[in-house]
C-alpha positions in Angstrom: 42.8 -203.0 -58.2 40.6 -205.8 -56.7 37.2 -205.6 -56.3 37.4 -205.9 -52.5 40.2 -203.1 -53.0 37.5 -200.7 -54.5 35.3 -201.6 -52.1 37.2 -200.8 -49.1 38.3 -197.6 -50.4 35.1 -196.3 -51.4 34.0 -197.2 -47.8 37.2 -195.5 -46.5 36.5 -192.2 -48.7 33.1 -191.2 -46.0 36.2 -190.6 -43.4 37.8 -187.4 -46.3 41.0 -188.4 -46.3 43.9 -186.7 -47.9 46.1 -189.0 -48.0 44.7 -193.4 -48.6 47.1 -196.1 -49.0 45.6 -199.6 -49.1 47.8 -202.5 -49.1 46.8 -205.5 -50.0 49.0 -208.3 -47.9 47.2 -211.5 -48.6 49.7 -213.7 -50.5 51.9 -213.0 -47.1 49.5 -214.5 -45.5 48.3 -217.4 -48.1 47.3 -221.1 -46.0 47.0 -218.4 -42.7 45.0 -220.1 -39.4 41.4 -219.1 -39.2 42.0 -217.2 -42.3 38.1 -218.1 -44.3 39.1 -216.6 -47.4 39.3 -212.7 -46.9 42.0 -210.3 -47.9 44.4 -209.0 -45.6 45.2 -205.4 -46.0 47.5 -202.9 -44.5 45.6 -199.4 -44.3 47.6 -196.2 -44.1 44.5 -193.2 -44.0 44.9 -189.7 -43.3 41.9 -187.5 -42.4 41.1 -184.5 -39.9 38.1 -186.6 -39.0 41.1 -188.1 -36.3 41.6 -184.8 -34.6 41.1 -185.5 -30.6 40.7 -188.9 -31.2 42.2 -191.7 -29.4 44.0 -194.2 -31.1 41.2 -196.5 -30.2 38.4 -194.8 -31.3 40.2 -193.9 -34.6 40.5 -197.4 -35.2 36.7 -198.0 -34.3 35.7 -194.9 -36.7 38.1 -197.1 -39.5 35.9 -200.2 -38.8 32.5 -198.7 -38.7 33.5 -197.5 -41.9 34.6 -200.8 -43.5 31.2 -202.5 -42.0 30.4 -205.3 -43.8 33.3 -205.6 -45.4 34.8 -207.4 -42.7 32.4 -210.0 -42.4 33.4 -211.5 -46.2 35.6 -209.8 -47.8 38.6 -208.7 -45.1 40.1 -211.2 -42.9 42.3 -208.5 -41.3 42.8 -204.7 -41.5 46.1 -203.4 -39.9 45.1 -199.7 -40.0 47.8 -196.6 -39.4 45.4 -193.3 -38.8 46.6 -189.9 -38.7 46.2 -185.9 -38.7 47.8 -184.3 -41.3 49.7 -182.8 -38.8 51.0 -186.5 -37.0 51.2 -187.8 -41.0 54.0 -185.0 -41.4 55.7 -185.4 -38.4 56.5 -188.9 -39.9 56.8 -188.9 -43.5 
């Protein structure tokens, strides 16, 4: 696990998920446009934190979350967030 990785899951953990999956994509996106050096990751979070939540401001609880993170260490976050009960309905 990277450093970044740790980082980005401890940041993650505030939201009490029970399920995290963190992905870390960034050799698919090695020599990328714009890219300034951060990781790319693919984020797969369950939490009830999401219940009556749009799928906006799920994603804006995600980011306030990650913070800083973004401004260094994460080029892009694709982020999947669920209910347990959505997460089910799926896996």
């Amino acid at each position: 696990m990277t450093d970044t990785t740790s980082k980005l899951e401890t940041a993650l953990n505030s939201l009490d998920p029970s399920y995290l999956d963190l992905q870390d994509d960034s050799a698919l996106h090695a020599g990328h446009a714009g890219n300034t050096g951060g990781s790319h990751y693919t984020v797969t979070i369950v939490s009830e934190a999401f219940s009556g939540m749009s799928l906006i401001k799920r994603h804006r609880v995600v980011y306030e979350a990650v913070g800083d993170l973004m401004t260094h260490d994460i080029h892009a976050l694709s982020i999947k967030a669920k209910t347990s009960t959505e997460f089910s309905l799926i896996s």
